[in-house]
C-alpha positions as CSV (number, residue, x, y, z in Angstrom):
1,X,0.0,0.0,0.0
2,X,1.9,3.6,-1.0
3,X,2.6,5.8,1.8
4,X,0.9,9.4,1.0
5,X,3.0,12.4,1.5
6,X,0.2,14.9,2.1
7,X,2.1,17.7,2.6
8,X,4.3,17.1,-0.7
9,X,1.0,16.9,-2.5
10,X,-0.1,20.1,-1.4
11,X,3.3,22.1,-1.6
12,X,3.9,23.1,1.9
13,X,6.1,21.5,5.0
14,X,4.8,20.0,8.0
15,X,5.2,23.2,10.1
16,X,2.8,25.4,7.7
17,X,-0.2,26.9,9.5
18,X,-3.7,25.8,8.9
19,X,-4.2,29.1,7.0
20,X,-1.2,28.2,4.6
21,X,-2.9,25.1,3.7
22,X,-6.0,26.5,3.1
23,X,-4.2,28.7,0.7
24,X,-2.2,26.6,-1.1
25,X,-5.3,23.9,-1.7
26,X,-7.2,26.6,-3.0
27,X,-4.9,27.4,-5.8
28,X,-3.6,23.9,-6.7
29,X,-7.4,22.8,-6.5
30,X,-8.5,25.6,-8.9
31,X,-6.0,24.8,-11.3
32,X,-6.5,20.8,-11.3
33,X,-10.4,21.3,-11.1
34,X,-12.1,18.6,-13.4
35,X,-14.1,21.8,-15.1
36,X,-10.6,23.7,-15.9
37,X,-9.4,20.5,-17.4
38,X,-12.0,18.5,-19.0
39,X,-11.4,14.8,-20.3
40,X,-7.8,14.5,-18.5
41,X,-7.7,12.0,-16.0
42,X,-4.5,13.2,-14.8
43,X,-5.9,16.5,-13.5
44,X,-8.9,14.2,-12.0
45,X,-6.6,12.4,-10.2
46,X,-4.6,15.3,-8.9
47,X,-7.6,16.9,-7.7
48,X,-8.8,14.0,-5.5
49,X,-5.4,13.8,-4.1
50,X,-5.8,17.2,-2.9
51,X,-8.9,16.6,-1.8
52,X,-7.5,14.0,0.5
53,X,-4.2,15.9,1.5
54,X,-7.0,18.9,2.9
55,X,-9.5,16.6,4.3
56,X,-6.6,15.7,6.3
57,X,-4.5,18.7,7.0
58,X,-6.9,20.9,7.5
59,X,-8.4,18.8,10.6
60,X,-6.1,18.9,13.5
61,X,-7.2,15.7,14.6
62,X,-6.6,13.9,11.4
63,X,-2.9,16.3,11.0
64,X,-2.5,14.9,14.8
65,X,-2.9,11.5,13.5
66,X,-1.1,11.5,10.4
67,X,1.8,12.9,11.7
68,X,1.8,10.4,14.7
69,X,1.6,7.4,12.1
70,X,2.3,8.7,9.0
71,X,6.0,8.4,9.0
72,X,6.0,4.9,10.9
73,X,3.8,3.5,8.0
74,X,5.6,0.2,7.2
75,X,5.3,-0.7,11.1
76,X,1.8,0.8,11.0
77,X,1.0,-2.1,8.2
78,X,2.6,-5.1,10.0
79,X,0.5,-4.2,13.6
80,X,-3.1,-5.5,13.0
81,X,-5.4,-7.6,14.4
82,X,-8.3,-9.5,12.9
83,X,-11.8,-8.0,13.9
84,X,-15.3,-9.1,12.8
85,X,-13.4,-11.3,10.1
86,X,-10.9,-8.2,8.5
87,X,-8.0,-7.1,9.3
88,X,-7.6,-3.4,11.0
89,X,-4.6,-1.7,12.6
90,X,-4.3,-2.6,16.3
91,X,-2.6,0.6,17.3
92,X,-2.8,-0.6,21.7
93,X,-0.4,-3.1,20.7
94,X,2.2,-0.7,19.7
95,X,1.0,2.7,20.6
96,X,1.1,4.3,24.0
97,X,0.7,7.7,25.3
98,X,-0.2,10.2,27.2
99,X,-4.0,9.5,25.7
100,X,-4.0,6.1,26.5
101,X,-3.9,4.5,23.0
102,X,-6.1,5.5,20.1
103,X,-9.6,4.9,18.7
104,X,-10.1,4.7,14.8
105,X,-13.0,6.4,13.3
106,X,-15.8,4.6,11.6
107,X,-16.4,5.9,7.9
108,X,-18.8,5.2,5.3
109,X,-17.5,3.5,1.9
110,X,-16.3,6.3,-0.2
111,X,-17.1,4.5,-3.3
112,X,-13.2,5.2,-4.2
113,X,-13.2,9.2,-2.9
114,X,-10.4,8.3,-0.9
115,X,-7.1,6.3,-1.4
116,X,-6.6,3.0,0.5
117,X,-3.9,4.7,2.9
118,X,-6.5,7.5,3.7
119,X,-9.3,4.7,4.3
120,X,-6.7,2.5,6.5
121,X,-5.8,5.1,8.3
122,X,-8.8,6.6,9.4
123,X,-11.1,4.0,8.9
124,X,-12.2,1.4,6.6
125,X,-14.8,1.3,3.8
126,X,-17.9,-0.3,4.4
127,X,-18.6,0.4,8.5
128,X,-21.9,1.6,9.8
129,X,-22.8,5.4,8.4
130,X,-22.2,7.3,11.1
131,X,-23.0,11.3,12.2
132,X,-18.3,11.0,11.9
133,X,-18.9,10.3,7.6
134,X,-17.5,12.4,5.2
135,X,-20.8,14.7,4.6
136,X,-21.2,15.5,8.3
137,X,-17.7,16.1,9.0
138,X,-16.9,19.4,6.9
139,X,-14.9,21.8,9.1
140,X,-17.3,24.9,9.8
141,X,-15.1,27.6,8.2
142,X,-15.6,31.5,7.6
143,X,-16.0,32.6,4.1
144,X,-12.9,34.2,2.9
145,X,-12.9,38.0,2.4
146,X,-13.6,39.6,-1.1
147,X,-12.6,43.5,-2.6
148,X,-13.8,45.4,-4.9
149,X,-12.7,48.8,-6.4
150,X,-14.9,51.4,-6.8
151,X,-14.6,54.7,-8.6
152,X,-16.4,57.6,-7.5
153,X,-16.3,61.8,-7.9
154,X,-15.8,63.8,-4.8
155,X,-19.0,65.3,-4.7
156,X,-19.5,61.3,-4.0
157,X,-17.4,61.6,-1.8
158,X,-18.3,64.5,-0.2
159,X,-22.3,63.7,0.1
160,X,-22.6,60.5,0.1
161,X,-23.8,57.7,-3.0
162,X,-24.6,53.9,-3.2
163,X,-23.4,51.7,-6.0
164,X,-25.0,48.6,-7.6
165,X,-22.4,45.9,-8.4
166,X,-23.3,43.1,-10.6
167,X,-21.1,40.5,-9.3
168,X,-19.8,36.6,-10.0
169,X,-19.4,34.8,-6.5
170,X,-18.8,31.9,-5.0
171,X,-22.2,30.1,-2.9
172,X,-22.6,27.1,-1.1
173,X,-23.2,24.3,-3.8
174,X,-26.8,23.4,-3.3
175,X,-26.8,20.0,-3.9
176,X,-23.9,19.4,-1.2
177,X,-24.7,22.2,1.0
178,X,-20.9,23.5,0.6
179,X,-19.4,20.1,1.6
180,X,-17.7,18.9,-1.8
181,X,-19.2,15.5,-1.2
182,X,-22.1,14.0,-1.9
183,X,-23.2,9.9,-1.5
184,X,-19.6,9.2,-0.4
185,X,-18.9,10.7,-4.0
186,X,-17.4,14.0,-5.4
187,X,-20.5,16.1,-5.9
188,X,-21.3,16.1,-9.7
189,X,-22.8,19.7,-9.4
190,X,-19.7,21.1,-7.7
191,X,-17.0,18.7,-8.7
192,X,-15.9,18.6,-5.6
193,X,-15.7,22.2,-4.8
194,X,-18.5,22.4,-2.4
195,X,-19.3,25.7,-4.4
196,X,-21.0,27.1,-7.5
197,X,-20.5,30.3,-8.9
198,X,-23.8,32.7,-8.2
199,X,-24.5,36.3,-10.4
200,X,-25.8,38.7,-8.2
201,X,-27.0,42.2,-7.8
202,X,-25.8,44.3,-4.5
203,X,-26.5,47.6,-3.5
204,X,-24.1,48.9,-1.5
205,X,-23.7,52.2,0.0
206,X,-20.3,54.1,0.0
207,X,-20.5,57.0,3.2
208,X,-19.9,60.4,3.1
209,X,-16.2,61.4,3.9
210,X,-14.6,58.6,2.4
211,X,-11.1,59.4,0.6
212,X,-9.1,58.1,-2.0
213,X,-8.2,54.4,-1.0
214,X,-10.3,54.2,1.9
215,X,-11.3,50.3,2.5
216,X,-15.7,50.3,3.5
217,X,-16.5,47.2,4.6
218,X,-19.7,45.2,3.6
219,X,-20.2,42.8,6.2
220,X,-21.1,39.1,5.2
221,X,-21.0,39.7,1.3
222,X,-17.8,37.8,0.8
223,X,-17.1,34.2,-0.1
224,X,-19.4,31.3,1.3
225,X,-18.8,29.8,4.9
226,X,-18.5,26.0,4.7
227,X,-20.7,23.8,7.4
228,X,-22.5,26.5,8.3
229,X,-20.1,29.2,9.3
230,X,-20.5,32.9,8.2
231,X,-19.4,34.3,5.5
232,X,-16.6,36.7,4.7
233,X,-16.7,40.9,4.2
234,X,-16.6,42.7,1.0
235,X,-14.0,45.3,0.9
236,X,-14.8,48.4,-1.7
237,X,-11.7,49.9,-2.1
238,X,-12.7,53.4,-3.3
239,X,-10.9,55.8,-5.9
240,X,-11.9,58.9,-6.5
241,X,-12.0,60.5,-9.8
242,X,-9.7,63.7,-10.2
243,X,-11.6,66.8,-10.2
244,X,-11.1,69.9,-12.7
245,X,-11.1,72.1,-10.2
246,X,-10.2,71.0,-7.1
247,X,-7.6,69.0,-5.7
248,X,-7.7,66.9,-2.5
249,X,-5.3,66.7,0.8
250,X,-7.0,64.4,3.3
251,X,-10.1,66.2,4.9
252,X,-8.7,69.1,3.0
253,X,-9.5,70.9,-0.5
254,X,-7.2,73.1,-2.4
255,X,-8.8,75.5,-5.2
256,X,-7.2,77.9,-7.5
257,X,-9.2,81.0,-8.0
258,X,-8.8,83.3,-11.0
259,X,-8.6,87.2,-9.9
260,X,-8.2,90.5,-12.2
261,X,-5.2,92.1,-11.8
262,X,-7.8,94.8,-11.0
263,X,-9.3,93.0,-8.1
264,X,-5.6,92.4,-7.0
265,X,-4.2,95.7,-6.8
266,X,-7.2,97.4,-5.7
267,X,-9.1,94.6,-3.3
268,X,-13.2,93.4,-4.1
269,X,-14.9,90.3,-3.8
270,X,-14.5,87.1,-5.9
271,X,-16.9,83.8,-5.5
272,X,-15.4,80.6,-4.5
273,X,-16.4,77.6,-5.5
274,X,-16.8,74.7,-2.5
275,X,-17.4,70.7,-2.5
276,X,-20.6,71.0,-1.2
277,X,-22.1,72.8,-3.9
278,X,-22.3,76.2,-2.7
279,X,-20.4,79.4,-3.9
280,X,-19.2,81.7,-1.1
281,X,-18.2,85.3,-1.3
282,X,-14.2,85.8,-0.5
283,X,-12.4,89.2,-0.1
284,X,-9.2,89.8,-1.7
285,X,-7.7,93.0,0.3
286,X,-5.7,95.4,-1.6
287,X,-2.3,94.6,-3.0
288,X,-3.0,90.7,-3.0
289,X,0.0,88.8,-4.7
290,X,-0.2,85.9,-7.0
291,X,-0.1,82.9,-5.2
292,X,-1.5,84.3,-2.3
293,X,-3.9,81.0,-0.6
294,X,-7.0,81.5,1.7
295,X,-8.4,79.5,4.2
296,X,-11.8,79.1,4.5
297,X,-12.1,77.4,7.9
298,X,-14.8,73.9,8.2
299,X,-15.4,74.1,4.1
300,X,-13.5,71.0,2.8
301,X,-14.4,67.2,2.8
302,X,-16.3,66.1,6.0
303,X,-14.6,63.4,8.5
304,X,-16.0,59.7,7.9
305,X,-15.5,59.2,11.7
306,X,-18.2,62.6,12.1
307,X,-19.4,63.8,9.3
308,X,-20.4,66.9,11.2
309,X,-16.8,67.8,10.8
310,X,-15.3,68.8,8.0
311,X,-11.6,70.0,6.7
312,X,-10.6,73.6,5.4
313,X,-10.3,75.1,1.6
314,X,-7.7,76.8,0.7
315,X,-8.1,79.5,-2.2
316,X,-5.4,80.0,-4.1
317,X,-5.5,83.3,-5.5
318,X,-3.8,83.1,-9.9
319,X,-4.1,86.5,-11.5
320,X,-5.4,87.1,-14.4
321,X,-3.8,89.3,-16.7
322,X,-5.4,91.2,-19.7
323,X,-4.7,89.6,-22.9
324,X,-5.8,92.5,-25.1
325,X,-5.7,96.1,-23.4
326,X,-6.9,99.7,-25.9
327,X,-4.6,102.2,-26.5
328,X,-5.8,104.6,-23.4
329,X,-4.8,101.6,-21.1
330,X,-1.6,101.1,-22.5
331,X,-1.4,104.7,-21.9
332,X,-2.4,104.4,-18.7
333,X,-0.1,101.5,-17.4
334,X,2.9,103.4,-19.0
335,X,2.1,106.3,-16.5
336,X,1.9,103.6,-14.0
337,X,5.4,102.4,-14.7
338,X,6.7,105.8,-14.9
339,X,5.3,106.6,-11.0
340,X,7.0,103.6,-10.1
341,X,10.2,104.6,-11.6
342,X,10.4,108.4,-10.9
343,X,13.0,110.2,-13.3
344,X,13.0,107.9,-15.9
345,X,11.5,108.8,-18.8
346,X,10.1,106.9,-22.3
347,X,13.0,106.7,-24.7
348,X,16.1,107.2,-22.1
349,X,18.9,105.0,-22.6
């Protein structure tokens, strides 16, 4: 009878945590699944290996077990006793510690689901069905966690929106109820998987004051639970569009605001422009320089902690020169210049 390395069938060494061999099943089993590779034994085989290698390293008792016996399997073989006319391990006559001994589990055939060193091991084919068979012993285990990007605009962002996301996902097969196994046989509607892939419409609702690669968290929308356990989150993992006017800093918003040289030099009023939609009234004082930023206290993006709070703008003053002035206002600048350079005169060298 061959000796089965389940840990060289799966990839990983026997110190890897329950959470690496999750992993590592879940990728080898997706690429060896019978519905990736149709008509090739090879890959059928593969997968039921690795269906065996989890069943058992994914159950501490069985991992217990295995690795106990697993690399004494030649003595394993030659210690049985003969019980109700066939032959079984007798681990007592061998086998001592701080337990006490060890008790086999009873298992219903498998028609074949599972090698002859997995059925030795852990029981033989044919015993009574039990609540310990293959169907009733699938691990409860939390569906695993799923993200999604979303793109938004800051007004989004800054109010509020939902989203409707037509998504593919994973559901607890129907016909196994999630357990891969069905009649002591690999579930024909699943192939084993213990899941079928499910189209869905969700509605999901992004909050006010999120920012650009902020994580919101959809509770039990992920993957399937298996034996009844929850399942995972949905992660939307939001990007915001860039805006044309303004630019974002955190709870903060920057905005350039376009001012006469007029307005500048002389001071007035200009409107500014804010995320929530309204236009406020900003005065530029006299003499204002290029460049020169604002703060408009409470007026950027509101907090997603409390949306009742809410960042600054800052208005960033850009002057706007005249592209085409008259002949009078040429005039006029020259005796501008002049003032500012007393003595000189047009023409001097």
């Amino acid at each position: 009878m061959e000796y089965k390395d389940y840990y060289q069938i799966l990839g990983v060494d026997r110190n890897t945590s329950e959470g690496d061999i999750r992993s590592a099943y879940r990728k080898l089993a997706r690429k060896f699944h019978p519905d990736v590779n149709p008509g090739n034994p090879d890959a059928e085989t593969r997968f039921k290996e690795l269906n065996e290698a989890y069943q058992v390293l994914s159950d501490a008792e069985k991992r217990k077990k295995y690795d106990q016996f697993g690399k004494d399997w030649e003595r394993y073989q030659q210690t049985t006793r003969t019980t109700r006319g066939r032959q079984e391990p007798d681990f007592a006559r061998w086998y001592t510690g701080s337990s006490g001994g060890f008790t086999t589990e009873n298992v219903a055939d498998d028609g074949g689901a599972f090698s002859d060193f997995f059925r030795t091991l852990f029981g033989n084919a044919g015993g009574r069905r039990t609540a310990t068979t293959s169907e009733a012993r699938v691990r409860m285990e939390r569906g695993m966690d799923l993200e999604q990007e979303v793109e938004i605009t800051l007004e989004e962002a800054f109010h509020g929106t939902t989203r409707v996301l037509q998504m593919q996902n994973e559901v607890p097969c129907p016909e196994c109820g999630g357990v891969g196994i069905r009649q002591s046989q690999l579930c024909d509607t699943c192939r084993g998987r213990g899941t079928s892939l499910d189209d869905r419409r969700l509605e999901v609702k992004i909050p006010a004051g999120v920012s650009d690669g902020s994580r919101v968290r959809i509770s039990a929308k992920g993957g399937p639970g298996t034996g009844g356990a929850a399942a995972g989150d949905l992660y939307l993992r939001v990007r915001i569009k860039p805006h044309r006017q303004f630019r974002l800093e955190g709870a903060s918003v920057r905005v350039d605001i376009p001012v006469d040289l007029y307005t500048c030099i002389l001071g007035g009023e200009v409107a500014v422009p804010t995320p929530s939609g309204r236009t406020l009234a900003l005065t530029i004082p006299p003499g204002t320089q290029n460049q020169k930023a604002f703060r408009l206290r409470g007026q950027g993006m509101p907090s997603l902690q409390s949306p009742s709070r809410r960042g600054d703008l800052y208005a960033t003053v850009v002057v706007q020169l005249p592209v085409q002035i008259s002949e009078q206002q040429r005039a006029l600048f020259e005796q501008l210049r002049d003032l500012e350079s007393p003595g000189t005169t047009a023409g001097a060298a």
